[in-house]
LOVOBA-891668 format. One record per residue (C-alpha): residue number from 0; residue in three letters; x, y, z. Coordinates in nm, 3 decimals, always signed. Layout:
REM residues N
<seq->NUM, type->ALA, u->X, v->Y, w->Z>
...
***
This chain:
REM residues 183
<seq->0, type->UNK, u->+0.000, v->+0.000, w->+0.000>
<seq->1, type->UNK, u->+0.124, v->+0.326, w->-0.109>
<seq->2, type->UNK, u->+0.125, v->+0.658, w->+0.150>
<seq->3, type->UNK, u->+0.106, v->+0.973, w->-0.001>
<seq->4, type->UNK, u->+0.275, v->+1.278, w->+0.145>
<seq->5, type->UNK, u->+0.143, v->+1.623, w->+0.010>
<seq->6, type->UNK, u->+0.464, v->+1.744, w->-0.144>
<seq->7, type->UNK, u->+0.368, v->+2.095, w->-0.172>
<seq->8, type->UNK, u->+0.532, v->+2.308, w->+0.105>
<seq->9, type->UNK, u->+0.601, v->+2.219, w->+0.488>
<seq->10, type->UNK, u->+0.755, v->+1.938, w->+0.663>
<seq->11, type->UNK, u->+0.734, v->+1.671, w->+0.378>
<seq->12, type->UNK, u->+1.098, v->+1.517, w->+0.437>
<seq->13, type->UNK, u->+0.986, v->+1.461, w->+0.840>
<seq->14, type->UNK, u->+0.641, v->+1.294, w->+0.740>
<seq->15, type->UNK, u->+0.805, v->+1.086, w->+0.474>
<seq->16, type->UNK, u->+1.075, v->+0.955, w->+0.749>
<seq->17, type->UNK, u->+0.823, v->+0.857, w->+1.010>
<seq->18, type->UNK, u->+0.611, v->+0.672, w->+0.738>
<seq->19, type->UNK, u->+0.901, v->+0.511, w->+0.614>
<seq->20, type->UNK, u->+0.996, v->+0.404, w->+0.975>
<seq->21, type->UNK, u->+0.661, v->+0.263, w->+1.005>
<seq->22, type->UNK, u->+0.709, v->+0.007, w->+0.723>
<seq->23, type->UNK, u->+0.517, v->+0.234, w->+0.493>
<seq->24, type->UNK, u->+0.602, v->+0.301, w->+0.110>
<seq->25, type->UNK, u->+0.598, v->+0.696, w->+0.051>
<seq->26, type->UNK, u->+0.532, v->+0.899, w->-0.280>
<seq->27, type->UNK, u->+0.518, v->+1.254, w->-0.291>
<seq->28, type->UNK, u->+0.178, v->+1.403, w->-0.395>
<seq->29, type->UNK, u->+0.205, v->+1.757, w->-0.616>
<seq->30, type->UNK, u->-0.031, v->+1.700, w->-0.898>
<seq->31, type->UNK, u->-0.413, v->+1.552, w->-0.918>
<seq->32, type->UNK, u->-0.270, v->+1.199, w->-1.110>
<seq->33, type->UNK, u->+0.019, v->+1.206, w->-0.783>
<seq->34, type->UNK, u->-0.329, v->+1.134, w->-0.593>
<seq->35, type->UNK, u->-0.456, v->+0.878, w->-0.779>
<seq->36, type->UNK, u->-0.138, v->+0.615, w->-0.713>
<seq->37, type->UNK, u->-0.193, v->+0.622, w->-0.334>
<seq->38, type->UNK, u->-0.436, v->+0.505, w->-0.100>
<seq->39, type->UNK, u->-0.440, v->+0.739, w->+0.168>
<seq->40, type->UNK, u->-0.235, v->+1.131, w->+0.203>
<seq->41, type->UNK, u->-0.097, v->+1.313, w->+0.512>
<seq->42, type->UNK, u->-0.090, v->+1.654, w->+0.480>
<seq->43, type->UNK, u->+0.191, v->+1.890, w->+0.667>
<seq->44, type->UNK, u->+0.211, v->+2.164, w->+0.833>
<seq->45, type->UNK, u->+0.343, v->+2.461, w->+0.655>
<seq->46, type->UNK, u->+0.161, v->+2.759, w->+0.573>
<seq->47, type->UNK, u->-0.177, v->+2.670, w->+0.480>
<seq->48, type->UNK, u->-0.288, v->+2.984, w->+0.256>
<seq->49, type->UNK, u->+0.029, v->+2.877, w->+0.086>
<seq->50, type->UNK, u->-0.065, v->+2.501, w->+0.042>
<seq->51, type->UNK, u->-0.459, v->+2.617, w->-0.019>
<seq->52, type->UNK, u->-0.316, v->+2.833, w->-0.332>
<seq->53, type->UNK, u->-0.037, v->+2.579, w->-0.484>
<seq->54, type->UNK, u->-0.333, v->+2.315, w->-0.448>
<seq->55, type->UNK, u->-0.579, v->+2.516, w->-0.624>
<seq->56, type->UNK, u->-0.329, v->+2.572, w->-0.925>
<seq->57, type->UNK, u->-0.272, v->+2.243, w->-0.977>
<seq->58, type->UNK, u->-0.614, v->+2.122, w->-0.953>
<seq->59, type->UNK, u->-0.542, v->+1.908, w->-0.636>
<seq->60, type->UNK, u->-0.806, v->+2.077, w->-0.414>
<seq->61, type->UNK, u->-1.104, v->+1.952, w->-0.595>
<seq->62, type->UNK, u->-0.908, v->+1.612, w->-0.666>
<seq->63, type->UNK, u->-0.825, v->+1.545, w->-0.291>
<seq->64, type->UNK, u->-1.200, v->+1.661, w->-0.224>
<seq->65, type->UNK, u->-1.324, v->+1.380, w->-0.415>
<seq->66, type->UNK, u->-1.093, v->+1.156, w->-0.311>
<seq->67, type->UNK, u->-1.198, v->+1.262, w->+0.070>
<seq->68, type->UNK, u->-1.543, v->+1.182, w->+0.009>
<seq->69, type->UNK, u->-1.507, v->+0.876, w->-0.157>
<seq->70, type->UNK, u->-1.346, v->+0.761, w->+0.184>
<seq->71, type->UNK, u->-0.980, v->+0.800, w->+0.125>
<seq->72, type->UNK, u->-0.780, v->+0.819, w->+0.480>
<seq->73, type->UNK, u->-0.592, v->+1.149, w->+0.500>
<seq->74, type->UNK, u->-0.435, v->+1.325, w->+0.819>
<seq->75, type->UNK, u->-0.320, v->+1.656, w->+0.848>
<seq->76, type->UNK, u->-0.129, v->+1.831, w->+1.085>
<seq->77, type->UNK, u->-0.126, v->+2.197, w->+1.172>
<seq->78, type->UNK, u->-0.164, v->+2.319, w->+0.850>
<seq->79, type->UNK, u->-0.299, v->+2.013, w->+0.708>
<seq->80, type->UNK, u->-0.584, v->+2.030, w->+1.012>
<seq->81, type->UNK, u->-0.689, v->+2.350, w->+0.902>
<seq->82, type->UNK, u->-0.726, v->+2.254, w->+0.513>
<seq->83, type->UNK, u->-0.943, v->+1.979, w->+0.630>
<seq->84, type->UNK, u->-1.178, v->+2.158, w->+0.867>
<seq->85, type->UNK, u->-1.403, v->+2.216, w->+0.562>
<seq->86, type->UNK, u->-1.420, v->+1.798, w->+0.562>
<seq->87, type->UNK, u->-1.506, v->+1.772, w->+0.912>
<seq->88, type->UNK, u->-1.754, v->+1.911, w->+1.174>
<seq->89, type->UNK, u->-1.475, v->+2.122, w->+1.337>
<seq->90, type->UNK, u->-1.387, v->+2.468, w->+1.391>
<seq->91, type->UNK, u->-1.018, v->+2.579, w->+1.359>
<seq->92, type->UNK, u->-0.855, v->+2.882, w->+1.446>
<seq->93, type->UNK, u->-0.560, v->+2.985, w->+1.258>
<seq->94, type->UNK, u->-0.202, v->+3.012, w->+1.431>
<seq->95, type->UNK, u->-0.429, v->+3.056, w->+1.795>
<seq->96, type->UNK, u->-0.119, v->+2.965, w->+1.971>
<seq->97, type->UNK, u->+0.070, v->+3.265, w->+1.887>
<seq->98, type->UNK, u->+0.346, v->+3.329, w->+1.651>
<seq->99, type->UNK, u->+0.631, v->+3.138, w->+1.502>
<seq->100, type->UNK, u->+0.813, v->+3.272, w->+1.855>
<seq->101, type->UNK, u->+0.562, v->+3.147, w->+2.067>
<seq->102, type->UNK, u->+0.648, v->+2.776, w->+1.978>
<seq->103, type->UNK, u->+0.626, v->+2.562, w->+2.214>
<seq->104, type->UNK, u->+0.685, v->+2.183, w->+2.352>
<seq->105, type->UNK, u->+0.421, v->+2.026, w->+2.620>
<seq->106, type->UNK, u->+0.397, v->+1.667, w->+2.737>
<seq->107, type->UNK, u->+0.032, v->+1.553, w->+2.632>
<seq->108, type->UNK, u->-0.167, v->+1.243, w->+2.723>
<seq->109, type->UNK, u->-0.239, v->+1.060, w->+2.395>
<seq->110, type->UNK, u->-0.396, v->+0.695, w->+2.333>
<seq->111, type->UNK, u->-0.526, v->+0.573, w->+2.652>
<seq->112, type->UNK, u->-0.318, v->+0.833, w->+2.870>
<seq->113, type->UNK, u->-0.027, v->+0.739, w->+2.748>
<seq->114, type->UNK, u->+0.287, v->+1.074, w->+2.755>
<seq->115, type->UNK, u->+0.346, v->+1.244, w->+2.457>
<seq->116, type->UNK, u->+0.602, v->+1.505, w->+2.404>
<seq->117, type->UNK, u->+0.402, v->+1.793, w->+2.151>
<seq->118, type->UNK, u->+0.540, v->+2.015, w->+1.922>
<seq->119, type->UNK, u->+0.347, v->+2.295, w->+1.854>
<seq->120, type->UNK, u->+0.422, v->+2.529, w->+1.588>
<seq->121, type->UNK, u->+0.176, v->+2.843, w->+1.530>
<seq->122, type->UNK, u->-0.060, v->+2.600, w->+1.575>
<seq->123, type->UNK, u->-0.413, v->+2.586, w->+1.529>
<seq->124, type->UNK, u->-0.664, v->+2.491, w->+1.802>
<seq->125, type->UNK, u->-0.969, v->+2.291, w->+1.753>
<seq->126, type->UNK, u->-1.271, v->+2.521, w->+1.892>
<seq->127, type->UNK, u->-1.556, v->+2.318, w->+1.840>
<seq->128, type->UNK, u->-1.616, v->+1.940, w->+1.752>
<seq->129, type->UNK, u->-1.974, v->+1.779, w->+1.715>
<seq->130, type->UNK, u->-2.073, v->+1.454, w->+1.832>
<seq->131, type->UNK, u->-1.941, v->+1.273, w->+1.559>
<seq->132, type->UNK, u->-1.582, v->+1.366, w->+1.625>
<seq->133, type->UNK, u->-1.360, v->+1.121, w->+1.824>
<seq->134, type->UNK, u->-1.154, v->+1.315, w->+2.065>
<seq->135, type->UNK, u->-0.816, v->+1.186, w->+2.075>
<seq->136, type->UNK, u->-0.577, v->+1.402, w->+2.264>
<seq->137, type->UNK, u->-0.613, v->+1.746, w->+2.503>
<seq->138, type->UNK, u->-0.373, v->+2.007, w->+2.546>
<seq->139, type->UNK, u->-0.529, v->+2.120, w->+2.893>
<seq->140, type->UNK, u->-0.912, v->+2.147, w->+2.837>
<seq->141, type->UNK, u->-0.833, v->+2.238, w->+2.432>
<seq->142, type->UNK, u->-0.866, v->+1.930, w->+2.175>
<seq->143, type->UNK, u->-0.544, v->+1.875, w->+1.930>
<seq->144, type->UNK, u->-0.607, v->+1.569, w->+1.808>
<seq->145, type->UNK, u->-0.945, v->+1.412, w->+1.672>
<seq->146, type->UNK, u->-1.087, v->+1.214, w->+1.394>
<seq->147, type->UNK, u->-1.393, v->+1.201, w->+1.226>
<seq->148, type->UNK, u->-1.480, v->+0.891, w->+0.957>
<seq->149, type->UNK, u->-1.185, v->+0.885, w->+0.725>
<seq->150, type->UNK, u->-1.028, v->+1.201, w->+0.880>
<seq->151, type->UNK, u->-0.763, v->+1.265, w->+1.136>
<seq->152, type->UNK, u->-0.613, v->+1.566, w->+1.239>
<seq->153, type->UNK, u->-0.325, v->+1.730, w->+1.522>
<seq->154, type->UNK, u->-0.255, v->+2.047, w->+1.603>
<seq->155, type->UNK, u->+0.072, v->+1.906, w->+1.715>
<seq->156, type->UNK, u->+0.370, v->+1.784, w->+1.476>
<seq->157, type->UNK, u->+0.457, v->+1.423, w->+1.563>
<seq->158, type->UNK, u->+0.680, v->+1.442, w->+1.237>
<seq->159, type->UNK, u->+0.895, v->+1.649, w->+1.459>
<seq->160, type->UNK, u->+0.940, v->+1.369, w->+1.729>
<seq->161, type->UNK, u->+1.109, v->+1.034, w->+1.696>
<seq->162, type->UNK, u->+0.796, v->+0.846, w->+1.890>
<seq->163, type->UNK, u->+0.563, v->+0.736, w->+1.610>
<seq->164, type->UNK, u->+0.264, v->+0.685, w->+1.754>
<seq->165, type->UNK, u->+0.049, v->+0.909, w->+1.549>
<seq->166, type->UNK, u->+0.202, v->+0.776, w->+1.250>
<seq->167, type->UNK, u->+0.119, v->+0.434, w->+1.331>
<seq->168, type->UNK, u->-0.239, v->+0.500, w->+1.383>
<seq->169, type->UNK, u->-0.295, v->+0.646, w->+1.096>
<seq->170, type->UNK, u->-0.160, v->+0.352, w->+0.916>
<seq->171, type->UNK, u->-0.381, v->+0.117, w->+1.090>
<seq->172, type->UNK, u->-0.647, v->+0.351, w->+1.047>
<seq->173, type->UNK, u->-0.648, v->+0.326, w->+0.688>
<seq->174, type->UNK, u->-0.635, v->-0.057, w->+0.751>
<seq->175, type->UNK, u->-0.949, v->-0.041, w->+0.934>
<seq->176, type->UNK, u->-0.751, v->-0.177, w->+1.247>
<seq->177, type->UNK, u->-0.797, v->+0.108, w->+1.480>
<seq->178, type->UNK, u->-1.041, v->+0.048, w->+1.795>
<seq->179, type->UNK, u->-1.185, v->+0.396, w->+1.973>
<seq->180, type->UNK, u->-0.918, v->+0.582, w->+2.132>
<seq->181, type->UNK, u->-1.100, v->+0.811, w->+2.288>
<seq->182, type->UNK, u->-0.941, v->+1.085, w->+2.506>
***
């Protein structure tokens, strides 16, 4: 099974690493017939009116929305969360974190209350999820990790860490393998 990594701007080269590590084969994703050779996509963080425009150019946005609603698996992080809010019944808030300054590190609980060390990046928070969203990880009282169907999103960059954990579930997510994880 082939992993696609948005290849567009943003941490590509980390995502590709940690899918890689997982066992997964990687191709990079910049054009609508990219899409069409892979069975699931994560999408980085980066900058995401960057990423919005590049994919409209190329035609990938309405590609990777069909794709999406067919059922394809995709994950985004940061960046990638806020491209896919329009996918899920979330609310995002652009770099609510602060600036690129502000970064920050924070242990987490993640899967089961398991420690997780975050890397947040002008990251976006998750406002509001509906009942159909699986909560998977708090920062505090403020949800930075969730999935819906098909969809799973961090505020957090995992790709940034050596523990992959997120990684993981996403691949057996897209193998249908993943019980409720539930925060």
């Amino acid at each position: 099974m082939k992993i696609g990594v948005l290849a567009i701007q943003g941490s590509v080269k980390e995502h590709k690493a940690a899918l890689a590590a997982c066992g997964a084969e990687v191709l990079e994703v910049r054009v609508p017939d990219d899409l069409t050779r892979v069975a699931a996509l994560v999408i980085p963080g980066g900058e995401s009116t960057t990423i919005r425009k590049l994919m409209k150019l190329t035609g990938l946005d309405k590609a990777l929305a069909d794709r999406i609603r067919g059922g394809m698996p995709v994950y985004g992080t940061c960046a990638g969360a806020i491209l896919l809010e329009d996918f899920m019944d979330i609310e995002v808030e652009r770099n609510a974190y602060g600036r690129q300054m502000d970064s920050f590190e924070a242990e987490i609980k993640i899967f089961k209350g398991k420690s997780f060390n975050a890397i947040f990046i002008r990251a976006p928070k998750i406002l509001k999820t509906s009942k159909g969203v699986e909560i998977l990880a708090k920062y505090g009282k403020e949800v930075i990790m969730c999935r819906q169907g098909n969809i799973l999103v961090s505020s957090f960059h995992p790709e940034l860490t050596s523990d992959l954990r997120v990684h993981k579930y996403f691949l057996k997510m897209i193998d249908g393998q993943v019980p409720s994880e539930k925060c």
